[in-house]
N, C-alpha and C positions, 0 to 999 in steps of 0.2 A: 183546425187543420195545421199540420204542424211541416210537411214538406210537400210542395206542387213538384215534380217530375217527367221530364218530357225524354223520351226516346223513340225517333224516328217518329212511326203514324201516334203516338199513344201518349195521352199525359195523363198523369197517375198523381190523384190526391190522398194522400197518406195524414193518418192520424196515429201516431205513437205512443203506446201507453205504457209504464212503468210499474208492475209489483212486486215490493220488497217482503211485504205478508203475505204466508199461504193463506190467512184464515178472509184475506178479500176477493178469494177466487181468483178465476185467471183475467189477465189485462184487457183482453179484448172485451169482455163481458161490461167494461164498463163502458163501451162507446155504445149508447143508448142511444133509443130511437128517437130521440130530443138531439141528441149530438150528431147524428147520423143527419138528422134534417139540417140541422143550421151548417154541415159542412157543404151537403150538397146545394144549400145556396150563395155560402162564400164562391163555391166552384162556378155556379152558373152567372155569378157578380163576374167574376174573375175572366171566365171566355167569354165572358160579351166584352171584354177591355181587348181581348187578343185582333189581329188585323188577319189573320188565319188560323180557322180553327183546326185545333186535331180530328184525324176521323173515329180515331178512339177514346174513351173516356174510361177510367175503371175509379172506384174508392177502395184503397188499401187500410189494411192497419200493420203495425209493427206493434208487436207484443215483446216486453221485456219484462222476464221474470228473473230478478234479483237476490236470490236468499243472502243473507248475510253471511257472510263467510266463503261462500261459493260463487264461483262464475255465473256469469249472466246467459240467461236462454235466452236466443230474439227466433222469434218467430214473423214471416214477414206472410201476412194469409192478402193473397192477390182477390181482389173481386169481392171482396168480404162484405159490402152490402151495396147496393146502386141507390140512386137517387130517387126512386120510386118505391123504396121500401117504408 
């Protein structure tokens, strides 16, 4: 997990991922269901440490695709998997 996020009711755990090559697919594809588990227990480590919890919770990704030579895409996909996936 790479930024925790809080605005207002909502904190938002985000995982960011970087492709420089088209031929490894798009970024988000690599946050696997292996990755997707151990973020959402960093998260659940993490609001048991808070003294008030939010009433929302979401897991984001931020997708960044790179080509060399060209500007970077960020795609930022909200909700993109919960902790019971």
């Amino acid at each position: 997990m790479d930024i925790v996020a809080r605005k207002g009711k909502l904190m938002a755990f985000v995982e960011v991922k970087l492709s420089r090559a088209a031929g490894l697919g798009p970024p988000e594809s690599r946050v696997t269901r292996l990755k997707q588990a151990r973020i959402a227990t960093a998260a659940s480590e993490y609001l048991s440490l808070l003294d008030e919890m939010p009433e929302e919770t979401r897991f984001d990704v931020i997708a960044i695709t790179w080509p060399p030579g060209k500007p970077p895409r960020i795609d930022h996909i909200e909700s993109a998997f919960t902790a019971d996936d």
